[in-house]
C-alpha positions as CSV (number, residue, x, y, z in Angstrom):
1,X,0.0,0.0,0.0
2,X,3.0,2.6,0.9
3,X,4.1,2.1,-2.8
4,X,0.6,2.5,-4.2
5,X,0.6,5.3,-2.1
6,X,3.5,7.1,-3.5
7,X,2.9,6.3,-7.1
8,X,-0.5,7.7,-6.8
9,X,-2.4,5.0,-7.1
10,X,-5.0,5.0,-4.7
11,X,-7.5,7.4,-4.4
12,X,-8.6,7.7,-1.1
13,X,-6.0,6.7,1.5
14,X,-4.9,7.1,5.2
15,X,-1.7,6.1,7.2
16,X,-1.9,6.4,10.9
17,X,1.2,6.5,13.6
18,X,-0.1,3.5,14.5
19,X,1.3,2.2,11.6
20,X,-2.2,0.8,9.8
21,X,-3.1,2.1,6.6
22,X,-6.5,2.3,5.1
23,X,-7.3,3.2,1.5
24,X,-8.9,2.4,-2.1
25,X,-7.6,1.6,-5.6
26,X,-9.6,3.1,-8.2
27,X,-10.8,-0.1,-9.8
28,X,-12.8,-0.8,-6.7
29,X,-15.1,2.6,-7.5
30,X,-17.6,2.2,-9.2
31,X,-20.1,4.4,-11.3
32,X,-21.3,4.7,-7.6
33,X,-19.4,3.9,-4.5
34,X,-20.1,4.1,-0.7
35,X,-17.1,3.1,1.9
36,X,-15.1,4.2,5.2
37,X,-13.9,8.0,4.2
38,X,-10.6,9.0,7.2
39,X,-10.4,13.0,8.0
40,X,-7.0,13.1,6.2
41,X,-8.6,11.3,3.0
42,X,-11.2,13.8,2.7
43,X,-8.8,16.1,0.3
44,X,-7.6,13.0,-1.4
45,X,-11.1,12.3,-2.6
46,X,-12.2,15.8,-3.0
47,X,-9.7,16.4,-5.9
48,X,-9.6,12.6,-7.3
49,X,-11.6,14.0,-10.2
50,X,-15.9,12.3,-9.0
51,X,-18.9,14.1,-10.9
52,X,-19.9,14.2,-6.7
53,X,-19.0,13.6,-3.2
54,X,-20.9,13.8,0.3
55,X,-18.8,12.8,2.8
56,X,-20.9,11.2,5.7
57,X,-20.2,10.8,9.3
58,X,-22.0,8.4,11.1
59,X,-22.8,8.7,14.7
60,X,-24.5,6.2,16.9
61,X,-26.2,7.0,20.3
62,X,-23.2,5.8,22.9
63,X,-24.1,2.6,24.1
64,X,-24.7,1.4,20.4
65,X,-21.3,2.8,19.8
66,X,-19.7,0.8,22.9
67,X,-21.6,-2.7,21.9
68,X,-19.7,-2.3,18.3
69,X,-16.1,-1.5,19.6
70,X,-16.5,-4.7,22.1
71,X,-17.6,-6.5,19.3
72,X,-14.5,-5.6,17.1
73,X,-12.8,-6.2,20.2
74,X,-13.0,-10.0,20.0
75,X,-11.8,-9.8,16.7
76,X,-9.0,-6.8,16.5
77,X,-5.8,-8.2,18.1
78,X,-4.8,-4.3,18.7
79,X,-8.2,-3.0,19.9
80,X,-5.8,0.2,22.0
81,X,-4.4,1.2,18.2
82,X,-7.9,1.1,16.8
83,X,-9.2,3.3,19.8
84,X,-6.7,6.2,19.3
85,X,-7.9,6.2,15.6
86,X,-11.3,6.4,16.5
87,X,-10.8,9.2,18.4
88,X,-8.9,11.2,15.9
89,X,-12.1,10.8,13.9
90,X,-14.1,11.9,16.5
91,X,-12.5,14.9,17.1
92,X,-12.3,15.9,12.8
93,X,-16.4,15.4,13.3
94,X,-16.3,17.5,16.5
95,X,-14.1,20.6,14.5
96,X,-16.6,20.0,11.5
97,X,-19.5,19.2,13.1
98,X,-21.3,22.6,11.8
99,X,-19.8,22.3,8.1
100,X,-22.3,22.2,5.5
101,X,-20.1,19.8,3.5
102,X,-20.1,17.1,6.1
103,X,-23.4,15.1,6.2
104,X,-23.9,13.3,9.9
105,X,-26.4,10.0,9.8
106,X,-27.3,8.3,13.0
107,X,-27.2,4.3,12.2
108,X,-29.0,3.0,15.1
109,X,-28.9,-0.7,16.3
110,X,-32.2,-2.6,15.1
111,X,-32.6,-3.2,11.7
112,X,-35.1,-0.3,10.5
113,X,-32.5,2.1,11.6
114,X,-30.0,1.2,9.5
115,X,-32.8,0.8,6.6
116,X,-33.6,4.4,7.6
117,X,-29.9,5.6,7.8
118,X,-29.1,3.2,4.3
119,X,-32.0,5.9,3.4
120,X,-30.9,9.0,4.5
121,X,-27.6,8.9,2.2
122,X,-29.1,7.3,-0.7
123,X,-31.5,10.7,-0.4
124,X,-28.3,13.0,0.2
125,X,-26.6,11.5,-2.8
126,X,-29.2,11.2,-5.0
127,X,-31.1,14.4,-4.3
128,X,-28.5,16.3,-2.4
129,X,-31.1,16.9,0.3
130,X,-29.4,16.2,3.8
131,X,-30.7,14.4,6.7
132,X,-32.1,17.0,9.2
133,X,-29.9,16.2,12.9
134,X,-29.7,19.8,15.4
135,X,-26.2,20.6,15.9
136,X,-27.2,19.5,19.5
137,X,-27.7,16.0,18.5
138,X,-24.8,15.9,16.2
139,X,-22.7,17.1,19.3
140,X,-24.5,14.8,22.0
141,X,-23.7,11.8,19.3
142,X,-20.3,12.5,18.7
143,X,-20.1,13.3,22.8
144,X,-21.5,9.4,23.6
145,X,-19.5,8.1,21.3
146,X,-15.9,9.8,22.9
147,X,-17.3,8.0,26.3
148,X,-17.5,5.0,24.7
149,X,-14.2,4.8,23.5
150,X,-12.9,6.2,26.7
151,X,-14.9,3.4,28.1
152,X,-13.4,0.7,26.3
153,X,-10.0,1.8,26.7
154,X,-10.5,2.0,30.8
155,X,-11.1,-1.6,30.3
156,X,-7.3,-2.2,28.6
157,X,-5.6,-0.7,31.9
């Protein structure tokens, strides 16, 4: 990935201190694509050259949040490195959390959430409406979600 990364081959990319890298090769876009988007990637995909792009943050109430990380717990060997990341990307939504280029979608937990949420950026894509979520939400979200990494990380100690 670090040479795809310096011949410019990927489009949207991400390499952490904790030494994991993230990104996407070009083939695997599609006339229409949806995937993980990084704060650092963000400029990376913004000048790639797409007819469109809505970045989306997704937020989940906290103790949704916490019941994912423990889940990827039991299956990341490194859950500490993971955590740090998360935070990172908690604090880019925090800075952008009243940017009108940064769509936030709550996912929920039971099914018809994430139909609605599945919904709700189909509809920003397609119709470049955005889902409606108060900057008090968005900042309560993004708030539940810090204790939940916090919380997760007390656990490592």
């Amino acid at each position: 990935m670090l040479e795809d990364i310096i011949a410019g081959k990927l489009v949207n990319y991400s390499v952490f201190d904790t030494n994991h890298i993230y990104g996407t090769a070009p083939e695997d876009i599609g006339e229409y694509a949806i995937g993980p988007i990084l704060s650092d990637s963000i400029d990376n995909l913004m000048t790639a050259g797409f007819k469109d792009f809505y970045p989306v943050f997704v937020v989940a109430r906290g103790e949704v949040y916490q019941k994912r990380l423990e889940q990827e717990r039991m299956h990341f060997p490194d859950i500490a490195k993971r955590l740090v990341e998360a935070m990172g990307s908690l604090a880019f939504a925090r800075m952008n959390v009243d940017a009108p280029w940064l769509n936030f979608v709550d996912t929920g937990d039971s099914d018809k959430e994430k139909e609605d949420a599945a919904r709700d950026i189909i509809r920003t894509v397609n119709h470049n409406t955005h889902p409606i979520m108060t900057l008090g939400r968005k900042l309560q979200l993004i708030t539940e979600m810090e204790n939940a990494v916090q919380n997760i990380g007390s656990q490592l100690r």
